[in-house]
Rosetta silent file (secondary structure, phi, psi, omega in degrees, C-alpha in Angstrom):
SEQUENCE: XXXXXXXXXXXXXXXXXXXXXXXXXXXXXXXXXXXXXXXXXXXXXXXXXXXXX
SCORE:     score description
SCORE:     0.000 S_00000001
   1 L     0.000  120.954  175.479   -3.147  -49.549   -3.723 S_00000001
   2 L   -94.433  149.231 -148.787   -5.262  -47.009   -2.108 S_00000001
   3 L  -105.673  138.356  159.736   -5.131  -43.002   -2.944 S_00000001
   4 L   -75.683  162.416 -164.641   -4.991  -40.695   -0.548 S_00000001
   5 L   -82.423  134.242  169.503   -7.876  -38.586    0.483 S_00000001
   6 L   -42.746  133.838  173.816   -7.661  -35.254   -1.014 S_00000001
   7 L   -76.596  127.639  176.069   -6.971  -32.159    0.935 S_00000001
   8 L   -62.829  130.953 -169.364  -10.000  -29.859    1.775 S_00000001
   9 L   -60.929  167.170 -162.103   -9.599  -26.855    0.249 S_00000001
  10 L  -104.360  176.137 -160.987   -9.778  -24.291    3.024 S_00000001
  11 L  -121.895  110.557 -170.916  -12.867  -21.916    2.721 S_00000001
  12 L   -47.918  163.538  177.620  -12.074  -18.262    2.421 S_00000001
  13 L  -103.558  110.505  164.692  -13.485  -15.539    4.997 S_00000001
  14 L   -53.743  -43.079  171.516  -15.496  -13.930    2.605 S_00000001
  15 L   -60.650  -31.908  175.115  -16.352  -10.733    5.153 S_00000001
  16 L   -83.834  -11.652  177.933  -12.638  -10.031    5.333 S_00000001
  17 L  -101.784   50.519 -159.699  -12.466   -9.463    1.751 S_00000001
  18 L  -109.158  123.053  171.798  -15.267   -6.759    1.506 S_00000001
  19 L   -23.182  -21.837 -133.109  -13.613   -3.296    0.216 S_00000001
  20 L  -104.072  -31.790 -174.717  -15.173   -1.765    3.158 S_00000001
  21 L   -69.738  -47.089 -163.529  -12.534   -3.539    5.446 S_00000001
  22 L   -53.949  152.097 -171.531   -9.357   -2.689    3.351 S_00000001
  23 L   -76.698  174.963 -178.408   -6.917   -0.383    4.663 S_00000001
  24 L   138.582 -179.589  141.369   -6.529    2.868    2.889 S_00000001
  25 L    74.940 -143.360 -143.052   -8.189    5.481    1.574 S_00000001
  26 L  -105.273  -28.417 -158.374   -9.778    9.033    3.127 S_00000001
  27 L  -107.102  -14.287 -161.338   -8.767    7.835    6.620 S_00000001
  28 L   -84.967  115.728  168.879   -5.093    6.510    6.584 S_00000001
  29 L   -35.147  152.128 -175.930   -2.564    8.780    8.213 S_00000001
  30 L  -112.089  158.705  159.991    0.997   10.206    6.515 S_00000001
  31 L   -92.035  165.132 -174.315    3.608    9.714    8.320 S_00000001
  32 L   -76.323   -5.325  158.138    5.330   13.111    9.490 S_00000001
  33 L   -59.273  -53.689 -163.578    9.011   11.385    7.784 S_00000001
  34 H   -68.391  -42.012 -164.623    7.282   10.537    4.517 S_00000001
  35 H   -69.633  -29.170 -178.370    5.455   13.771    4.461 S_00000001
  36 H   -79.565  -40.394 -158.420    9.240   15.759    5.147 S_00000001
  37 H   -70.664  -33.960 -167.302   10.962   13.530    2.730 S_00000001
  38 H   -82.099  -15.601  168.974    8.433   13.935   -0.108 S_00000001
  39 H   -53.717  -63.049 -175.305    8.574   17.983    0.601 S_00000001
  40 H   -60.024  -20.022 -153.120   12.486   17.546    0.219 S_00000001
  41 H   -99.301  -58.099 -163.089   12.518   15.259   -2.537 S_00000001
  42 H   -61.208  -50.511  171.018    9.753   18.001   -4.833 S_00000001
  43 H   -45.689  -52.426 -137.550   12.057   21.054   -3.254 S_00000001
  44 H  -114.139  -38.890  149.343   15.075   19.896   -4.410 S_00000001
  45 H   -42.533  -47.286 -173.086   13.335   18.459   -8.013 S_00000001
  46 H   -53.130  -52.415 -173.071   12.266   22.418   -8.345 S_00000001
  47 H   -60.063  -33.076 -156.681   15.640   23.584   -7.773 S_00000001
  48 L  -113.637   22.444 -161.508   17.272   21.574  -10.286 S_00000001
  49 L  -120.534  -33.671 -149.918   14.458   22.322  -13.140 S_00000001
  50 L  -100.528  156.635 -175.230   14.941   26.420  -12.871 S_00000001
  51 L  -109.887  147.929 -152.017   18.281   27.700  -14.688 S_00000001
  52 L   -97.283   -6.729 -164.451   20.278   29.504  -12.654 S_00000001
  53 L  -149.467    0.000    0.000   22.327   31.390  -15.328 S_00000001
C-alpha cells in the first residue's frame, strides 16, 4: 500500500507581516459616525453621573 505524498506546507509572505505594513496607528482616519456616536455615548454617560437634586 503506498502513502500519500504529504502536502507542502505553503510558505508565508514574510514582508507582509512586517509591523510597518499593518494598518493602524498615527495615520488611520475616525469615522465622522463613530466620532458623533462616541461624543453622544460620553455626553449622555456625564449626564447620568451628576445628581440633579
Amino acid at each position: 500500500m503506498k502513502l500519500k505524498p504529504l502536502p507542502k506546507i505553503k510558505v508565508r509572505n514574510h514582508v507582509a507581516l512586517s509591523p510597518l505594513l499593518q494598518k493602524g496607528g498615527v495615520f488611520e482616519t475616525q469615522k465622522p459616525k463613530a466620532v458623533h456616536r462616541r461624543e453622544r455615548r460620553q455626553s449622555k454617560q456625564q449626564l447620568n453621573k451628576t445628581a440633579w437634586l
